[in-house]
N, C-alpha and C positions, 0 to 999 in steps of 0.2 A: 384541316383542323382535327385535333384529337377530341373524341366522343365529350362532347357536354355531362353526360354524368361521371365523368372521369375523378375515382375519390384524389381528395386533396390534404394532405397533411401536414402541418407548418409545425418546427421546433418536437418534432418527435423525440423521447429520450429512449436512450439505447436502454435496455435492461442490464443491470448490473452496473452502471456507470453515471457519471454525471458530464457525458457528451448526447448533445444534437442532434441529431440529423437536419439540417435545414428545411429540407420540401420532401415529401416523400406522395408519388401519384399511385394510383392505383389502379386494378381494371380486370382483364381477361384480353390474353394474348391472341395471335393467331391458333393457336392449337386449343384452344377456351380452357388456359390454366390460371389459374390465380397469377395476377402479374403484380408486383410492388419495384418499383422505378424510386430509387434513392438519386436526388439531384444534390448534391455539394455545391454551394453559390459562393462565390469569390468576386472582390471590389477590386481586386488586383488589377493595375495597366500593365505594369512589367513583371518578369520573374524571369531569374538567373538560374542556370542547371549549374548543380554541384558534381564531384565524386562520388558523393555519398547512394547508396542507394533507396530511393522513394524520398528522398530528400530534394527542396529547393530553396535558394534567397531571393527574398522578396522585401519590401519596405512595410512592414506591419507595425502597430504599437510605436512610432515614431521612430525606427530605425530599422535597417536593414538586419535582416533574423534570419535563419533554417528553420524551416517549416517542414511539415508533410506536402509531398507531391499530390496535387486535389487530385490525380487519379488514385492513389494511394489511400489518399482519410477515404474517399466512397468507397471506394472498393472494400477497406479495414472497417467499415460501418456494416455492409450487407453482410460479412462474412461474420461479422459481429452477431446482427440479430439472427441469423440464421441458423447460428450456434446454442442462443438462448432462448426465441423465440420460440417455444415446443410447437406452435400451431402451424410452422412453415412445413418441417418436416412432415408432420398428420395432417396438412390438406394439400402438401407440395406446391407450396406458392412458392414461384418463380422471384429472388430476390436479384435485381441486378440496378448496377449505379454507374452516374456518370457527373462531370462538374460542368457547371457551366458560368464561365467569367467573361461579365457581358461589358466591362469596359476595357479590354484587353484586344487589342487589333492583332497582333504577331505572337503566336504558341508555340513559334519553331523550336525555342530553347527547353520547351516541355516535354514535343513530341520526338525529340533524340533518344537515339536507340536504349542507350542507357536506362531509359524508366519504358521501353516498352511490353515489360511484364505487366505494368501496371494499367500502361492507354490503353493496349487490348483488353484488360477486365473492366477499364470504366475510362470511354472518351473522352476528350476536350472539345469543347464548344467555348467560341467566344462571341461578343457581342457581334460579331459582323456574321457571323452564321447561325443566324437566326431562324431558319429556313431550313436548315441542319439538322439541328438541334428539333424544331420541331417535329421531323419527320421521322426522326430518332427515337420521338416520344411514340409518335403512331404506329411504327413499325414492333414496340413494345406493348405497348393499348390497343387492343381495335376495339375495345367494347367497356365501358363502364359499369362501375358497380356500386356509385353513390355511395363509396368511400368505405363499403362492409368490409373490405380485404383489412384496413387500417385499422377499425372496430375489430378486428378479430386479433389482430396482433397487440392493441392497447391490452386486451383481457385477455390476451393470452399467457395461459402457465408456464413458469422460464421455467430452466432444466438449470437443475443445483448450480451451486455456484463450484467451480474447480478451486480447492485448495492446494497450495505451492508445494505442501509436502507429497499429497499425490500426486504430483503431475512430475516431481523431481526426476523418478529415474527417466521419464521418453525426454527429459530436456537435455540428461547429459547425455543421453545416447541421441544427441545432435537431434532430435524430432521437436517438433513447433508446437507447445502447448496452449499459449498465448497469444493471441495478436495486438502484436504491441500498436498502441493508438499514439498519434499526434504527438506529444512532445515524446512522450515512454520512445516511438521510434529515432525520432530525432538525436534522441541521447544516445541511446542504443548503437546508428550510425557514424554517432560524433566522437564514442571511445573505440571504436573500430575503426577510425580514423587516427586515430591518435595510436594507437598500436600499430599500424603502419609503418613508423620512423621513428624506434625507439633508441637513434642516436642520441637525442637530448630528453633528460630528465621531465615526464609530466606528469602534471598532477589533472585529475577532474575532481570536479565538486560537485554533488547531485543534491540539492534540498529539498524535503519533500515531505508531507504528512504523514500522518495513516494513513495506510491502506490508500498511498497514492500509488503503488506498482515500485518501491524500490526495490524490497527482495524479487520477484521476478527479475526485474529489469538485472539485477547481480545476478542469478543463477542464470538468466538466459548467456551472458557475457562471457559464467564462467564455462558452458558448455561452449563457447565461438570458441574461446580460444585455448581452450585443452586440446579440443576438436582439431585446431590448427596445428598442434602441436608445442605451443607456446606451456613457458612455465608458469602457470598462475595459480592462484591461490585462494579460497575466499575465506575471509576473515571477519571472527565477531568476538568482542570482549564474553558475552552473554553465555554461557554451556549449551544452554536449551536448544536454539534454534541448531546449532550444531549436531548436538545428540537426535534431533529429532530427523535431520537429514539427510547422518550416516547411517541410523536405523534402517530408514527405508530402501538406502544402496543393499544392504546389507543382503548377500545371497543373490546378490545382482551383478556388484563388482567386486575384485578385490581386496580384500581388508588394506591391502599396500596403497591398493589405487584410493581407495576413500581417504585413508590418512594423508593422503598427495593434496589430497581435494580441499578440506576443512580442516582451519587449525584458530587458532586462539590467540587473542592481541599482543602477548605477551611473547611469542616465538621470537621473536627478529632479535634481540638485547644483544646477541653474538654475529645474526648475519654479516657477512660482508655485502661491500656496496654494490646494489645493481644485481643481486644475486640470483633474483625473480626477473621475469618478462612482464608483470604484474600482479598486481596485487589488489584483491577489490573488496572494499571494507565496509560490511552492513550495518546499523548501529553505529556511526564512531563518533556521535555524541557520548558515545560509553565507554570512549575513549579512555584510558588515566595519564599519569605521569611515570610512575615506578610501577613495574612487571612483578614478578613472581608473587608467592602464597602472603610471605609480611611484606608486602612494597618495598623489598631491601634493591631491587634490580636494574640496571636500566636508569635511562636519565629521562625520555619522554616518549614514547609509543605509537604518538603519530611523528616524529622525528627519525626513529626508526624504522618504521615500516615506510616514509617517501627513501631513507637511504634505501632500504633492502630493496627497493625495486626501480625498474626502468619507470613503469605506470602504477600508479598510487591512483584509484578512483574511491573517496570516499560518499557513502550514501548517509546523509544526517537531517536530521532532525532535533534541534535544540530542546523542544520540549518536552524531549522522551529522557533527559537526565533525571536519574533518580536514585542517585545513588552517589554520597558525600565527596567521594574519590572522582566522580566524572568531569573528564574536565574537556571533551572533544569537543570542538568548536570549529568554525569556521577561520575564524580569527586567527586560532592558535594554526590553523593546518597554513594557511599563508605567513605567517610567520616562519614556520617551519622550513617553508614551500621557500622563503626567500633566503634562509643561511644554506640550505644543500645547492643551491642555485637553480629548481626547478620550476619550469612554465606552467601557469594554472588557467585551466576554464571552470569558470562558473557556470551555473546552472540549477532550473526548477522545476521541479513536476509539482501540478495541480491540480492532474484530475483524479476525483475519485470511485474508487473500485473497490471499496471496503463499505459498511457501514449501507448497502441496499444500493451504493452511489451516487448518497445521500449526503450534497455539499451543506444541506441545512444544518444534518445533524451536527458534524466536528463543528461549525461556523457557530452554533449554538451553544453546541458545548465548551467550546473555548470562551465564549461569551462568558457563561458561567464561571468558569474557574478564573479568568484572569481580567475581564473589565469590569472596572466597578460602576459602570452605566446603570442604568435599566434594562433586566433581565427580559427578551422582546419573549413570547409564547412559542412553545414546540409543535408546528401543527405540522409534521410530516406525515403522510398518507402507512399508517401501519402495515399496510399490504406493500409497502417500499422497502419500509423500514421500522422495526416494532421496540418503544419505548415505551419502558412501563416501571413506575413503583410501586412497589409494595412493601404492607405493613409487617407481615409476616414473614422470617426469613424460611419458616420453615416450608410455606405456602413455596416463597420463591423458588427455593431448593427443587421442590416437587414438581414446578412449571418446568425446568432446567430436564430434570430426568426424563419429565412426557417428549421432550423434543429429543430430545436424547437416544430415546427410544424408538421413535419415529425414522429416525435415522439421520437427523440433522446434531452434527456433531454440536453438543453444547458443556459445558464446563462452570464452574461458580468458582470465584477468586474473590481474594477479598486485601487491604488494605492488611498492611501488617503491623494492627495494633495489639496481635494477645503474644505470648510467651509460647514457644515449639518444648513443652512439658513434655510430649508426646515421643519426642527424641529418645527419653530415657525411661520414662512410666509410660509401654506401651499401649496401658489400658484407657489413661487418663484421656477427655477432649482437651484440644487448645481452644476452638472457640466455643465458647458460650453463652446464648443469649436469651434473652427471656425468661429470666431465672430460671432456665437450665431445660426449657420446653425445646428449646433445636442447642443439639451440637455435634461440633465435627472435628479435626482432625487437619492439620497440618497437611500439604501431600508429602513435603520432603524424607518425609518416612520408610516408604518404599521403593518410589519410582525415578526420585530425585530429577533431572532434567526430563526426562521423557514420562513424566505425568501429564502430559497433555496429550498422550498417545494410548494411554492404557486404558479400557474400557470401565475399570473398577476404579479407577478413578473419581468418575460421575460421582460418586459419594463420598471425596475428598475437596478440602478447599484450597484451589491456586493460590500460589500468590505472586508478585512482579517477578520476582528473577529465575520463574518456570512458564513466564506464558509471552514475553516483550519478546518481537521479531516473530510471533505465530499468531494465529488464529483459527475462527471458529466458525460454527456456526453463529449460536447466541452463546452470550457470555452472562451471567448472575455476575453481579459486583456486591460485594456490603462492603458499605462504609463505614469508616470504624470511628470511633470516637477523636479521632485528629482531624475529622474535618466535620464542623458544627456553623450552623447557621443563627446567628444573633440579632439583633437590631437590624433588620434586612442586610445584612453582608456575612461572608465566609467568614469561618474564624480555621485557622491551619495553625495546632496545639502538636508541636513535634515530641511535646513529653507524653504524649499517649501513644506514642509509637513502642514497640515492643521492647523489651528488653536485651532481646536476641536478633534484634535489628541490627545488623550490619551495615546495613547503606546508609544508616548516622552515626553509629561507631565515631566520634570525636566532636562531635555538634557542643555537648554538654562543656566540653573544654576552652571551645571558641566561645562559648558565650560568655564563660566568663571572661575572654581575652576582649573579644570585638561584641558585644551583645546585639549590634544592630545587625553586623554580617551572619549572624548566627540565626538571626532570627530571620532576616533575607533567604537564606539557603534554605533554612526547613520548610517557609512557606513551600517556596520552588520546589523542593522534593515531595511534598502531599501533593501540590497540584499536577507537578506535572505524573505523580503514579497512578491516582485516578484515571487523569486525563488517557493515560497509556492502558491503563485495565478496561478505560471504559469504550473503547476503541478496537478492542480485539474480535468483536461479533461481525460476520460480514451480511445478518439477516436480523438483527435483532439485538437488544441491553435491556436486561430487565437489571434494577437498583432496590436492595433494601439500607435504611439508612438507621445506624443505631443512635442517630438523633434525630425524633419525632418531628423538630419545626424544621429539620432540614427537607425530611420528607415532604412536611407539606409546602413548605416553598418552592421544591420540585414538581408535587401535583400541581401546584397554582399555575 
């Protein structure tokens, strides 16, 4: 038997993420180092080995799926905290993992050579090696420590979080920034599958949150198969996350090879068919209809880009449209999918790696913006995830710069309800609040797409179509007078949106044609810009509201 004071730890959560660990033991090894044993537990009887790599099928969820290989999720678990964990590293605790699926009699289809990268870093044990498995545990444990190794890593200080834009160039120079977890691998494998036999036309479809891993999961795809040599592309309606991409190549690679690399939704109106090996599209809820500067081009944009290419993989999220012209859907891409004659996979990423990976907070926040239930209370632990309003924007402002400072990249964006005066009267603010005690400044002024890069920034305010597809550390939102709290419900007032708003540009027209479709969209477009602004922090949202009872319906 392994030592009685052997610590024991059930439903561990990974730091940065909103995954599990199932059991995690703990102790002092033979050599007396800090030992932590990650057990993966599986109900599995059967399981099928795929092609894929670290990939298997198995019957989950009522039907047979592609999973993580359980030597794989342990394995992607230890490597995980051992990456964030700062106390592993400072006391070198020993982190190693293995699964164990105790109604499973025959592992033979797991232990094929194919995944044995993975069974050497974390064994299989099944119910019949019981005996195994224990001696497994002992040969890891000889000595207990009444669970202080566990206690040390619950309160242990994670190490920053890695943002996509730094970690860009070691991705394209083919190096692993990431470890892509459970389903992020599965999809990952399933369009590397799919790029295999690109005699027939296919499409993938990846649906996914904030800050669920889609742009990773794109840039890791798009380093596979440049890497291979394949023609691919990655593609986003948005400038920003573009600019802010090739910025960082910049003096790294080519100006030739970057322009190869990123281009914009609008490219393809001329391509001929099949003309890409692929093509992977971030954002294409951002999708439009007509391409070029007046929408004169082009007949539909996700029609065009499944012809231009063999592989069309679009990454989306429906509730990040915010902007009158967006029209990418899922709907529309199989529509598409089915006049060019192309084969489509479905697919969804859930878990989160944004937001502390803190599934409360978006679950909450979407509560907010779009169910008119009862609003349940935000109790997430601020040392996860820090939610805050305030009364004062200029207070807020100031909290933004301390972190700022500190070195946790943070940013203030806001809702775009004032007028960009600032364009032409370079002295003038655009916003102004408190009769004129905090104002600021537009960022489009200077930095234009890559304001969310520039250090002097800190004292400009974002707004959606310089920060959607990036993020931050903590992000300042104010909310502008188009989103008011009334009789306990939201009120979304799209005529307080700016003048020089662009992304309702013809609202005013449909309302008088359709008043009720008019009014349908602009809700959707407040909510979901919030919803998108309020979602770019990957440590923190601090909110000021320039409507006082919305604030305090927030504090309540």
């Amino acid at each position: 038997m392994f030592p009685e004071t052997t610590g024991v730890g059930v439903e561990f959560q990974l730091p940065k993420t909103s995954k599990r660990i199932d059991v995690m033991l703990s102790g002092f090894n033979g050599e007396a180092q800090r030992e932590v044993l990650i057990v993966e537990l599986k109900q599995w009887a059967t399981a099928d080995s795929t092609s894929m790599d670290g990939v298997v099928e198995t019957f989950v969820g009522g039907s047979l799926r592609h999973v993580s290989h359980p030597s794989y999720q342990a394995w992607s678990y230890a490597q995980l905290l051992t990456d964030f964990a700062l106390i592993v590293g400072q006391e070198k605790i020993n982190v190693t993992a293995c699964a164990f699926l105790h109604n499973m009699a025959d592992k033979s289809e797991l232990e094929i050579v194919h995944y044995s990268n993975y069974t050497e870093r974390a064994p299989i044990f099944t119910g019949l090696e019981g005996f195994a498995f224990q001696q497994y545990i002992v040969d890891k444990i000889q000595q207990g420590d009444n669970g202080e190794t566990i206690r040390m890593l619950e309160e242990s200080d994670v190490a920053p979080s890695k943002s996509l834009a730094d970690a860009l160039r070691a991705m394209i120079e083919g190096n692993t920034e990431f470890t892509l977890l459970d389903e992020q691998k599965v999809i990952y494998e399933q369009c590397l599958g799919l790029a295999k036999d690109l005699s027939t036309k296919q499409i993938m479809i990846v649906d996914g949150g904030p800050g669920t891993g889609k742009s990773v999961l794109a840039i890791n795809l798009l380093s596979r198969f440049t890497g291979k040599g394949l023609n691919a592309r990655y593609v986003t309606k948005n400038a920003a996350p573009r600019a802010v991409y090739e910025a960082r190549l910049t003096g790294h690679l080519k100006k030739s090879r970057i322009s190869t690399l990123f281009t914009g939704s609008g490219s393809f109106v001329s391509t001929s068919e099949n003309e890409y090996d692929m093509l992977i599209v971030d954002e294409a809820h951002r999708l439009g209809l007509k391409s070029g500067l007046y929408r004169n081009l082009g007949e539909n944009q996700i029609k065009e880009i499944i012809n231009a290419s063999k592989l069309s993989i679009f990454f989306i999220d429906e509730l990040q449209k915010i902007h009158i012209h967006d029209a990418g859907s899922k709907a529309m891409i199989r529509t598409m999918a089915e006049q060019l004659g192309a084969e489509v996979t479905e697919t969804n990423l859930v878990s989160q790696f944004r937001c502390g990976g803190s599934n409360e907070f978006l679950s909450w926040l979407d509560t907010l913006l779009y169910d008119t239930g009862e609003l349940s209370p935000y109790s997430e632990d601020p040392e996860k995830f820090e939610f805050r309003v305030f009364d004062d924007p200029g207070e807020m402002h100031e909290a933004i710069r301390r972190k700022n400072a500190q070195g946790e990249k943070s940013r203030i964006v806001a809702g775009y309800c004032w007028d960009w005066v600032s364009k032409k009267e370079k002295h003038l603010s655009d916003i102004v609040l408190d009769n004129g005690a905090y104002a600021a400044q537009w960022n489009l002024t200077e930095h234009g797409s890559l304001w969310i890069e520039r250090e002097e920034s800190i004292s400009e305010i974002g707004c959606i179509h310089t920060c959607q597809g990036l993020e931050v550390d903590y992000i300042g939102v104010i909310i502008g007078p188009d989103l008011r709290f009334e009789n306990g419900a939201l009120i979304c007032d799209v005529n307080q949106r700016a003048k020089t708003d662009a992304s309702i540009k013809g609202i005013k027209k449909m309302g008088r044609e359709d008043p009720e479709k008019a009014a349908a969209l602009g809700k959707e477009l407040i909510l979901n810009t919030y919803r998108t602004l309020m979602t770019r922090g990957m440590k923190g949202c601090y909110v000021y509201c320039t409507d006082p009872t919305l604030s305090d319906a927030l504090r309540k």
